[in-house]
Each structure stands twice: as structure tokens, then as C-alpha cells.
Steps between C-alpha positions, in 0.01 A plus 500: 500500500780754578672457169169522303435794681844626451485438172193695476682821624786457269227497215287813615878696599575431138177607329544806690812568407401486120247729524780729666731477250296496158199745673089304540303462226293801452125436689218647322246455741469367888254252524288404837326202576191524723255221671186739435306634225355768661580772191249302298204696325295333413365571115232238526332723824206753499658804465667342139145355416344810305871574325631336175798323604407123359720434166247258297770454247761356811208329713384298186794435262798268516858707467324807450633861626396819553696821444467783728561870558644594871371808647853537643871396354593246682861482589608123385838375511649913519278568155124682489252279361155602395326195322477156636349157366317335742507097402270216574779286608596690837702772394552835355726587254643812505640542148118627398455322208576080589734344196471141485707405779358745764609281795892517451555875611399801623153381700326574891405133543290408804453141370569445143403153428246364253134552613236473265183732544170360266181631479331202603649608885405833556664532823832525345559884443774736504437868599695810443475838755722780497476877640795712535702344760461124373443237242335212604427120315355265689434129365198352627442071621750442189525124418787382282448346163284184479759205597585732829111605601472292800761693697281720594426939403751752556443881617764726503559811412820783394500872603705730325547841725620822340780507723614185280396218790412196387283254714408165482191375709378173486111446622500115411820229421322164508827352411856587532619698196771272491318167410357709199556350179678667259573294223257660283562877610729700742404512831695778662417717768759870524635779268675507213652844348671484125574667228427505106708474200464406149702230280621509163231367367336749673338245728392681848666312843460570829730393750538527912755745683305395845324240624297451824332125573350412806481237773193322335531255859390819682190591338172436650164645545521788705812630410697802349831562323557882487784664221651800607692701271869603544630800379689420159709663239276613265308692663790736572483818271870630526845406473582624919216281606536235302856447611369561869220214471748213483823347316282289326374826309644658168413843349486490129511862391355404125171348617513729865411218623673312837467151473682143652557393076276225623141573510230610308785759292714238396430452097585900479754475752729249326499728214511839588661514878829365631516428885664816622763544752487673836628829358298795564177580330567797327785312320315173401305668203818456280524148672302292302559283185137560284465358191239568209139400618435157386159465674222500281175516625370174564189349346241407781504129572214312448246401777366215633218351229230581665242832543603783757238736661662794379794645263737734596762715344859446491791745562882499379780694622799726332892504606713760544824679295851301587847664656856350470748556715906483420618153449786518733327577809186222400785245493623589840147474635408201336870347615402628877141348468651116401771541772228540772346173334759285449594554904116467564569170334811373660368579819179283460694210338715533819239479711361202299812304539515591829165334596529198319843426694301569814213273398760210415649514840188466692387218295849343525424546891143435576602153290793463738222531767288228332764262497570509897145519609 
């Protein structure tokens, strides 16, 4: 026991020291877990009963969606969105318009797994309620598709707060979300930010720069997961506080935008911003390499085949004029910038070796310790 526990130490001392020396992951949002649902509002109640917040479309129709307007922009991920899609399958996407694969990025999902409304059981529905300080969806004695129907209806429910809190409540689990079959679709329960490029072929793709899944063990009637937002990098609006926010942060003076190179800026990033040094902001406008603008505007993807409640416009978005600064003093930046990496490195393979040496002796011993007991 006291060399498993040792060992244990060792492990955690080490993890530690990582995150010392190569700096945490940056944390988007800090997420609580809670044994009530006492935030739930209920959409079903009386004072809902004389307002329009059933979706027919959602409450009646297999993998069906529904875009929506907010009343608000809702801070997601460090960006302002203003249109949602609300799916039958648990979820909301928060791209606006779903493309085929809606589930792989950029979703709120309370419970995304495969339930099946049908008109022949009316008391399936989905309802929608928003004023403006919140968004709410709320999916109604769900059952999931045919081969899955005797597990029993789900309730649940998202809220999406101006202040950019996200909550889960769950009103009725008659299963554990982790016994959920998902062979035939996802079932994922978290939040997923990513951004959007376009291939050669000018194919659209979306991909992930953050990913949040939950402890599916944990969730049971009567309970609540609550997001809280962290402050991030984009929503910083000048070079001084940018640099202030954290190292993880980057000012590009071309898009005026600060930014990790990692999130939702990344396709423009890549191609118009370098990641700067530590020099002072007045002298990083002539410290960035900028090439022409490659970025097209993208066709919108297609969505999912099947008939939304409402259409909604799309928006693009223009880049800025590049700067060069003189090659000498870019090479000297960009020599001091690999330096810091390459002893990042060392260190961390160090520390690597250094572990694995320790974890060879103590198995060495506790076999030693085998042997004579």
C-alpha cells in the first residue's frame, strides 16, 4: 500500500510539474456539478400554456431542426452568436445552419443521442422560450428510436443566459446515459467549439479547437451541470490587454484581433498572423509576416435533409491590410521563440526520463517485497 501510494505522489508531483514548465491548457469554461434541479422552468407549466413555444416541426419529425434568432448575442466559446439550430436529437448546434454532420463540432448538447419523436405519441414535444436574458429548449418524455423505446422518456432541458452560462438540467434519466446505445448515432453529452475552413475542392470542414464531454455515470434525474465562462483572448480589443490577459494570448495587428492561434480564428490566423514575441505593443505592428489573402468566402454547407422551421441569413467577414517588418530582426525573434521551445522540450523529456527511472525502481522493489513475503 505505501509504494502504490507513493507511487501515486510521484505521478501527481510530475503532472504538476508539466503543467509548470510547458504552462495548462487554456480552460474555456468552469463547469459545476450539482445534485438539484432547482433552476428548472418549466415550459410545459401554466404561465407557458397561452405562449407559442411548441416546435411542431421538432415534436413530430425524425432529425429535424429548427433555426432560431436570439434576442441577445450569446457569448460562445469567446465569439457572439446570434442564430442557433435547435435539433430533435438533444442538442443545439450553434453553427446556425446544421451541415450534414452537425454532431462533430461546435454544439450545447444536454443529451445528444438518437430519440425519435412521431406523431402517433403526442407527448413527445420540444419547446423553445427566450426573453432577453435567456434561451431556453426543453425536450419533453423523449423516447429513443424504436429498438431503444422501452428504456423509458427523457426530460431535460438547456438554458443559454446572456451572460454566456450554459446549464444543463435533467427532470427525468430513466437510465444511465452511459448504457445508451450509440451504434446508430452519437450519444454525447458537453460542448464542442470549432472552426470552419474550406478545401480545394472547395468542400466546407469543420473541425474542433475545444472539446468538453461529461461524466455520463453522474447524470441522473434531478440534476444540473452548470458552464461558466472564463475570460478568453478574443474578447480582448487591444494589443496592452491582450498581452495582460495571459501568455497564452497573441495580438495580431492585421486582423486587431488577440487570439491563442487556436480557436475559433485559426483558418485566418495561419495565414495572415505570426505568433508575436513579448516585445512591446507599439512595436509589434511591423512584427508580423502577412501574406496575400487566400480566404475566399466560403459557400454555406449543406444541412441536414430534412425541413427547418425557419431560414435565416448568413454573414461573412473581411481582413485587414498586411505590414513587414526587417528580415534581420524577424530572424532573431523567430531564433529566440524556438530557443524557449527547444528548452521547454528538453526539460519535459527530462522529466519524462526521470519518472520512468523512478517507476522502474519501485517496481524492481515492491517485487523484491513480493518475493520475501
Amino acid at each position: 500500500m505505501a509504494i502504490t501510494s507513493l507511487r501515486w505522489i510521484l505521478l501527481t508531483l510530475y503532472l504538476n510539474l508539466l503543467i509548470v514548465l510547458v504552462g495548462a491548457d487554456f480552460k474555456w469554461y468552469h463547469k459545476v456539478f450539482e445534485l438539484d434541479d432547482s433552476d428548472w422552468i418549466d415550459l410545459r407549466g401554466s404561465n407557458y400554456t397561452s405562449m407559442n413555444v411548441k416546435s411542431e416541426i421538432l415534436s413530430t419529425v425524425y432529425l429535424s431542426f429548427s433555426r432560431r434568432n436570439l434576442t441577445f448575442e450569446f457569448p460562445f466559446y469567446g465569439e457572439k452568436i446570434s442564430t442557433v439550430s435547435v435539433t430533435t436529437q438533444g442538442f443545439i448546434s450553434m453553427i446556425g445552419e446544421p451541415y450534414k454532420r452537425p454532431f462533430e463540432t461546435q454544439y450545447v448538447s444536454p443529451l445528444m443521442a438518437n430519440f425519435s419523436p412521431r406523431e402517433t405519441d403526442p407527448t413527445q414535444d420540444i419547446r423553445i422560450h427566450q426573453d432577453d436574458e435567456m434561451f431556453i429548449v426543453q425536450w419533453s418524455t423523449m423516447l429513443l428510436a424504436e429498438e431503444e423505446s422501452s428504456d423509458g422518456y427523457f426530460t431535460f432541458q438547456t438554458q443559454l443566459h446572456k451572460d454566456g452560462t450554459i446549464k444543463f438540467i435533467y427532470k427525468e434519466v430513466p437510465i444511465s446515459v452511459a448504457d445508451i446505445v450509440d451504434v446508430t448515432h452519437p450519444v454525447v453529452v458537453g460542448l464542442s467549439g470549432g472552426y470552419r475552413y474550406t478545401r480545394s475542392d472547395d468542400t466546407p470542414v469543420y473541425e474542433p479547437f475545444d472539446t468538453i464531454n461529461l461524466n455520463k455515470g453522474k447524470i441522473a434525474s434531478g440534476t444540473t451541470y452548470t458552464f461558466v465562462p472564463q475570460p478568453s483572448c478574443l474578447q480582448e480589443k487591444s494589443c496592452s490587454k491582450c498581452r495582460a490577459r495571459s501568455e497564452h494570448c497573441h495580438w495580431c495587428p492585421t486582423l486587431q484581433r488577440c487570439s491563442t492561434g487556436k480557436d475559433s480564428l485559426k483558418p485566418i490566423w495561419d495565414v495572415s498572423c505570426k505568433i508575436l514575441s513579448k516585445s512591446a505593443c507599439e512595436e509589434e505592428v511591423t512584427n508580423s509576416t502577412i501574406t496575400d489573402s487566400q480566404d475566399n468566402p466560403s459557400p454555406t454547407p449543406p444541412a441536414l435533409p430534412v425541413h427547418p422551421d425557419t431560414t435565416e441569413p448568413t454573414t461573412g467577414s473581411n481582413e485587414g491590410t498586411p505590414t513587414v517588418r526587417e528580415q534581420t530582426e524577424k530572424k532573431q525573434k523567430t531564433n529566440s521563440t524556438d530557443m524557449v521551445v527547444i528548452k521547454a522540450l528538453l526539460i519535459s523529456t527530462c522529466a519524462i526520463v526521470l519518472l520512468l527511472i523512478v517507476a522502474t525502481i519501485l517496481a524492481l522493489t515492491h517485487l523484491s517485497l513480493s518475493q520475501v513475503l
